[in-house]
C-alpha positions as CSV (number, residue, x, y, z in Angstrom):
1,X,0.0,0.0,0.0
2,X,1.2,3.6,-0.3
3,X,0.5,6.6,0.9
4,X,-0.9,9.9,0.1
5,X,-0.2,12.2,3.1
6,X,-2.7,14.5,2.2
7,X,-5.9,12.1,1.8
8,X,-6.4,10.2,5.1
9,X,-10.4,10.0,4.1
10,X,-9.2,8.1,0.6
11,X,-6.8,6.2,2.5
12,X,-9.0,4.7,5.2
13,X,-11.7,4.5,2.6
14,X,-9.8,2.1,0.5
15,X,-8.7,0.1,3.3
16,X,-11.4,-0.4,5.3
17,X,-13.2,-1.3,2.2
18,X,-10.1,-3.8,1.6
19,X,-9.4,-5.3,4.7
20,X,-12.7,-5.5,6.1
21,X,-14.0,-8.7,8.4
22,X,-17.7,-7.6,8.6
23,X,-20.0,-10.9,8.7
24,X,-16.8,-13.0,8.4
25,X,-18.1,-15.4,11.4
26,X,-21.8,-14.2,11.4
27,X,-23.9,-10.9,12.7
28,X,-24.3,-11.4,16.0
29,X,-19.8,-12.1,15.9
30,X,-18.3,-10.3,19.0
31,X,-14.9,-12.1,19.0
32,X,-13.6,-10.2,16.0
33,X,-10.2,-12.4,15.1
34,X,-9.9,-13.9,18.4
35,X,-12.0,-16.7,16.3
36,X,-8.7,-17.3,14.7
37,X,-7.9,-19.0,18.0
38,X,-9.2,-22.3,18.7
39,X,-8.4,-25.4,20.6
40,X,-6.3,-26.5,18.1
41,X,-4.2,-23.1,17.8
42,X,-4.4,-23.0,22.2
43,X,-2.7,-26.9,22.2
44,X,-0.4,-25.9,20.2
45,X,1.0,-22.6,22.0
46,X,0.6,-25.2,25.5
47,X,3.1,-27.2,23.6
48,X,5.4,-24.4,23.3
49,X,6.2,-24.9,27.2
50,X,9.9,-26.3,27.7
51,X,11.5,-24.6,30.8
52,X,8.8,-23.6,32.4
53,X,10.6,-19.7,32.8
54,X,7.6,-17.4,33.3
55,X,7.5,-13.2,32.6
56,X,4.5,-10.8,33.0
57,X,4.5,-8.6,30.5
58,X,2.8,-6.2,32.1
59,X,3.7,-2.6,34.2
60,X,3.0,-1.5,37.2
61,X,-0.4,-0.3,38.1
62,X,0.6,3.1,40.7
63,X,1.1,6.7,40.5
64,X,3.8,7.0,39.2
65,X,2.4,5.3,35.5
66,X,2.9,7.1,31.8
67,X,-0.9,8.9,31.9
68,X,-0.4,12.8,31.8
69,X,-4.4,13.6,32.0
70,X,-5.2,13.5,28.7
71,X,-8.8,12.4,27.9
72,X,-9.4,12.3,31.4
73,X,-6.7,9.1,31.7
74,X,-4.6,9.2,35.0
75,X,-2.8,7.0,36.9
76,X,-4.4,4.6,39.3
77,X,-5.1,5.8,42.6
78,X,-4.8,3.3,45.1
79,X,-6.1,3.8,48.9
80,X,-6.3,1.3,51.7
81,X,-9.8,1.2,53.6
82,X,-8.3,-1.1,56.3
83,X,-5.2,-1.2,57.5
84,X,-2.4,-3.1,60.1
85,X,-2.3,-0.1,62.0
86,X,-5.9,-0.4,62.2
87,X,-5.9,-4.0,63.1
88,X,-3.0,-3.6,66.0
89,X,-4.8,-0.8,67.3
90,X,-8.5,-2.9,67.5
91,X,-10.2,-0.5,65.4
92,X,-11.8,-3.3,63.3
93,X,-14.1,-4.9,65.8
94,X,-13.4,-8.3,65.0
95,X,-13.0,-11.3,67.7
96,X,-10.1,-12.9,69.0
97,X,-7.6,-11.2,67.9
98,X,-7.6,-11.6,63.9
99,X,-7.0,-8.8,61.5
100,X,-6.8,-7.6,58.2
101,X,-6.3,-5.4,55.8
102,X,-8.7,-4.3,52.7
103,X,-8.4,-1.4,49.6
104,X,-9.2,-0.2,46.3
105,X,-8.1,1.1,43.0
106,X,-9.9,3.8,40.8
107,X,-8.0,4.3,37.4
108,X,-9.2,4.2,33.7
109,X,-9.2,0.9,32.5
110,X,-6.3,2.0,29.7
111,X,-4.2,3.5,31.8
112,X,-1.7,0.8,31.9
113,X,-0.6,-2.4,30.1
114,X,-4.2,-3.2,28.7
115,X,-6.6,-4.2,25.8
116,X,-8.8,-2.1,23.4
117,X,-12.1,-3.7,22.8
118,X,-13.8,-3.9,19.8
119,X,-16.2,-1.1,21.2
120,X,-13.5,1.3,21.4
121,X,-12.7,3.0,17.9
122,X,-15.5,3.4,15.4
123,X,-15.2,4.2,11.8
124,X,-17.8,7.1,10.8
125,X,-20.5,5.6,12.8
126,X,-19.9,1.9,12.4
127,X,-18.4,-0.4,15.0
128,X,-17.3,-3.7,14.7
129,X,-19.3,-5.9,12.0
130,X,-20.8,-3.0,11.0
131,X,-23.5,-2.2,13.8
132,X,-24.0,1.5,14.5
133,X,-22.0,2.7,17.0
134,X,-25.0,5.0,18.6
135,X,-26.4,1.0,19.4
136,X,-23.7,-0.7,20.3
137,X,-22.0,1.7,22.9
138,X,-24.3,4.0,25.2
139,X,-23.8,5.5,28.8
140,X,-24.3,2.1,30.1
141,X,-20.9,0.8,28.5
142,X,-20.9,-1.7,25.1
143,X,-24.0,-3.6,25.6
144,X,-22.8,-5.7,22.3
145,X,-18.9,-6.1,22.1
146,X,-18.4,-5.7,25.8
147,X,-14.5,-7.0,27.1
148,X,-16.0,-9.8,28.9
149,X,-16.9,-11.8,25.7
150,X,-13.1,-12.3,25.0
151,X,-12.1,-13.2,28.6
152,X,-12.1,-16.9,27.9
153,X,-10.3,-17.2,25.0
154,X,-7.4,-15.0,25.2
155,X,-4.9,-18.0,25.6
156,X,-2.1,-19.4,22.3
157,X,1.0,-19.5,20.4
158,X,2.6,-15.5,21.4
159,X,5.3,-14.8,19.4
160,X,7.9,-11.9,19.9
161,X,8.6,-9.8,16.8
162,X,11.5,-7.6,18.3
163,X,11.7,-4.8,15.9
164,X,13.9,-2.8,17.6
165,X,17.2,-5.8,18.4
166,X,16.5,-7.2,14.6
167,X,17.2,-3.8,12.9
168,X,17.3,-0.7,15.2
169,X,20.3,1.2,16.4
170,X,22.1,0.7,19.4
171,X,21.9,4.1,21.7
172,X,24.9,3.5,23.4
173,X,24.0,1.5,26.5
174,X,23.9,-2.1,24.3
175,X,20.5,-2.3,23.6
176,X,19.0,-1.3,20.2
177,X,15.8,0.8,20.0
178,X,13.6,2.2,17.2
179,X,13.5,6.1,16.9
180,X,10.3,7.8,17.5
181,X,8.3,8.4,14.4
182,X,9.7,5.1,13.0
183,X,7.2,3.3,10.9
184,X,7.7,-0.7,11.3
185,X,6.3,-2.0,7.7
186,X,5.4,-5.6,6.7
187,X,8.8,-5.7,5.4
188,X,10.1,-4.9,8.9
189,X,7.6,-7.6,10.7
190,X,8.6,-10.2,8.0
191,X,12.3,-9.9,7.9
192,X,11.9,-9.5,12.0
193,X,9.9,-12.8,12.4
194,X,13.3,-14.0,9.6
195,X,16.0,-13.2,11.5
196,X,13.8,-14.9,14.7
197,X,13.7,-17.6,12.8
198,X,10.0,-17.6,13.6
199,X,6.7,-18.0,11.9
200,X,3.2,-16.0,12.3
201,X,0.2,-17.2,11.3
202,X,-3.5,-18.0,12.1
203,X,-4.2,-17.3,15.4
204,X,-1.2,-16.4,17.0
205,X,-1.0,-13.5,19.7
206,X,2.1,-11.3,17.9
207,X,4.3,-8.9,20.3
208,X,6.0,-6.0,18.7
209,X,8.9,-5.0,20.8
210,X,10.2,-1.3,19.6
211,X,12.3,-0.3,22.8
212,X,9.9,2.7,23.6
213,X,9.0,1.7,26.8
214,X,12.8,0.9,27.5
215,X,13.8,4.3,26.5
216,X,10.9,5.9,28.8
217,X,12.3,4.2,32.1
218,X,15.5,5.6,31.0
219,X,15.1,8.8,30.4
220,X,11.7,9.5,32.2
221,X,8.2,9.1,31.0
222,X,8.3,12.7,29.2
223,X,5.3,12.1,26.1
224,X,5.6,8.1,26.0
225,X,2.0,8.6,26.8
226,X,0.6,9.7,23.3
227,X,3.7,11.7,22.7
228,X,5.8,10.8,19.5
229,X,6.7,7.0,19.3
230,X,7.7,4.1,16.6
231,X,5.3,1.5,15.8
232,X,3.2,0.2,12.9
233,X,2.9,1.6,9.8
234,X,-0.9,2.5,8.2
235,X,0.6,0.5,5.5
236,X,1.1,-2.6,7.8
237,X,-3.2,-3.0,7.3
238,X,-3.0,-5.8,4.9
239,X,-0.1,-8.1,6.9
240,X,-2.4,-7.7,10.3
241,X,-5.5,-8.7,7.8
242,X,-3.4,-11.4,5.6
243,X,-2.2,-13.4,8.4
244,X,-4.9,-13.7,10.3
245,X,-3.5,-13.3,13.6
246,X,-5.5,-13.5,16.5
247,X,-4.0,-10.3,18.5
248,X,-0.9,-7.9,18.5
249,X,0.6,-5.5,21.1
250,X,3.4,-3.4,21.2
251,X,5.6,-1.4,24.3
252,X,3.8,2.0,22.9
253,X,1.0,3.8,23.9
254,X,-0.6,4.0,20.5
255,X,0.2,0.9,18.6
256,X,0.7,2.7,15.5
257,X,3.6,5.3,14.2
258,X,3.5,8.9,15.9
259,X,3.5,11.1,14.3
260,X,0.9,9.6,12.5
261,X,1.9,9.0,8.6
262,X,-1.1,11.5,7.3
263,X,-0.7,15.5,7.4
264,X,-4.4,15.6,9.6
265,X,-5.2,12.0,10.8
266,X,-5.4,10.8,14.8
267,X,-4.9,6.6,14.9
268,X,-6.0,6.0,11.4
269,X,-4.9,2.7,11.6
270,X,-6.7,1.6,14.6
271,X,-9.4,3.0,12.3
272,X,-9.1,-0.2,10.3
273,X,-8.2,-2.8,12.5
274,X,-10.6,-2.4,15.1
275,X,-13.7,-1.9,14.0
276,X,-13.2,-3.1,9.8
277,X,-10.8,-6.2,11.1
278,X,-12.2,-6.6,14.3
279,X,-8.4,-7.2,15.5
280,X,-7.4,-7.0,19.7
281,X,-4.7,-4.6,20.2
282,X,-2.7,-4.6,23.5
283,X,-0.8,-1.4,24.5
284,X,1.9,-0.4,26.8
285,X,3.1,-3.8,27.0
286,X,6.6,-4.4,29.1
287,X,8.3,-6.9,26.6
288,X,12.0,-6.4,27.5
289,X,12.3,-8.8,29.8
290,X,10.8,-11.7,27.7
291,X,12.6,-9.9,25.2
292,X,16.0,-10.5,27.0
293,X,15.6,-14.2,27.6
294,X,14.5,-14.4,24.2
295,X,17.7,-13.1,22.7
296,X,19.8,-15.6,25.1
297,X,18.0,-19.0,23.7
298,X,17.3,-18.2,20.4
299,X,13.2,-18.9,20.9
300,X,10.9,-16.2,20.3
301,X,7.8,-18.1,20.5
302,X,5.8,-19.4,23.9
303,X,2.7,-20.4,25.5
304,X,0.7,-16.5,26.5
305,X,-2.3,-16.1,28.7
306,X,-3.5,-12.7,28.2
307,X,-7.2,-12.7,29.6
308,X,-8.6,-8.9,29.8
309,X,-11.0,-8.8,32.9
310,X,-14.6,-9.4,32.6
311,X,-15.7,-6.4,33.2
312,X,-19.4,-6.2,32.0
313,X,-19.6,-3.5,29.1
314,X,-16.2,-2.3,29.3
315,X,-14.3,-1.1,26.0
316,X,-10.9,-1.7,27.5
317,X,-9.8,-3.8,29.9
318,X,-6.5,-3.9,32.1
319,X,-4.3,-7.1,31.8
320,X,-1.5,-9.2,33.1
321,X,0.0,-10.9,30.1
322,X,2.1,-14.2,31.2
323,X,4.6,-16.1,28.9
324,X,5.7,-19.0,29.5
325,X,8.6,-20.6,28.2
């Protein structure tokens, strides 16, 4: 595919036309290409499991998190309602002498390592399958394409496509990174998933590693959080439709290049995928780790469990991603 800078409209037209998935598995679908994944396809990535190493590819979930306010997202605030001072000090009324301790969490549910739902991005109008957005999401959340749908079935073959060690430039401290405003192409994924010696296919779970996040602990979270990043290409549309992967996620806020590749366009590309493809799309991923013991064995492919939780309604959802190796 190339690109005209100055027609986004044509653009997204053409692709969404293209690469669409409506009515692929039927109306009433709300699994999008999670359908890609089946027993077969979750046996399979179980298979993968040889040393039993584990990594959670996710980041923390405090204060001190990437969000800057934008959209209303901030970092989780956590507060304890009950507390061991409270207990030693037999404020809790309870008998003989037991205690305990109790809290809770309000944050967005993207504010961290997380999943966008099908419900989250429309395409003028249209969600997923081609419902009407108005329909599908109201003030009392997605009441079609809700998160907890997919919470079962995130489970397969992950594979690690780590853009940034296969062909970005070493900053100096040993590990390579991708630049901001980098825009990984197929021909970047493919010669990645080459040099990885690694294959993606139908209903895999694909990681994109770029180094963002990496750089961000470094240096400070500065604009990691919608800010200028590397990641996938607009022109990327028909290798995330063409091999029918079940999921991707990158280390990024956005998934996709930013800059975005059009002079007046915001996330055309998750314009597409989500609701045209009806592709899950993880964000803010920590993959270096994984990424690490990857490089050291040679193996970039495992067994992932990457359920979002069932939260009724929800367009998002928060997640601990676990591979297993």
């Amino acid at each position: 595919m190339s690109l005209d800078r100055h027609d986004p409209e044509g653009a997204i037209a053409e692709a969404a036309k293209t690469y669409s998935n409506w009515g692929r598995w039927g109306e009433d679908d709300v699994l999008g290409t999670l359908n890609f994944l089946d027993e077969a396809k979750r046996r399979e990535g179980a298979a993968l499991v040889r040393r039993g190493v584990s990594f959670s590819l996710s980041q923390r979930f405090d204060m001190n998190g990437p969000q800057k306010g934008w959209r209303r997202r901030t970092n989780p605030v956590h507060t304890m309602l009950d507390t061991g001072t409270d207990a030693a000090l037999g404020n809790q009324g309870f008998p003989h002498g037991i205690g305990g301790a109790d809290d809770v969490i309000a944050m967005p549910l993207q504010c961290s390592t997380q999943w966008d739902g099908l419900g989250h991005i429309f395409d003028h109008g249209k969600a997923w399958n081609g419902r009407d957005a108005e329909k599908v999401v109201t003030s009392a959340g997605d009441l079609v394409t809700g998160i907890e749908h997919m919470a079962p079935y995130v489970a397969g073959r992950g594979v690690l496509l780590d853009v940034a060690r296969a062909i970005g430039d070493d900053d100096g401290d040993g590990e390579p990174e991708l630049p901001d405003g980098f825009a990984i192409t197929a021909e970047h994924l493919t010669a990645t998933a080459e040099a990885h010696r690694v294959s993606v296919g139908r209903g895999d779970i694909v990681l994109v590693r770029t180094g963002r996040l990496a750089r961000a602990r470094r240096d400070g979270w500065g604009e990691y959080a919608g800010g200028p990043a590397p990641g996938l290409s607009f022109t990327t549309a028909g290798w995330l439709h063409r091999t029918e992967i079940a999921a991707i996620a990158t280390d990024t806020w956005g998934f996709e290049v930013r800059p975005n590749e059009f002079d007046n366009a915001f996330q055309p590309l998750h314009q597409i995928v989500i609701p045209n493809m009806g592709l899950l799309i993880g964000e803010m991923w920590d993959l270096d780790a994984l990424a690490a013991d990857c490089a050291d064995d040679g193996v970039y492919e495992f067994w992932l469990t990457a359920a979002p939780l069932p939260i009724t309604g929800a367009v998002g959802s928060p997640v601990n991603p676990v591979a297993v190796k």
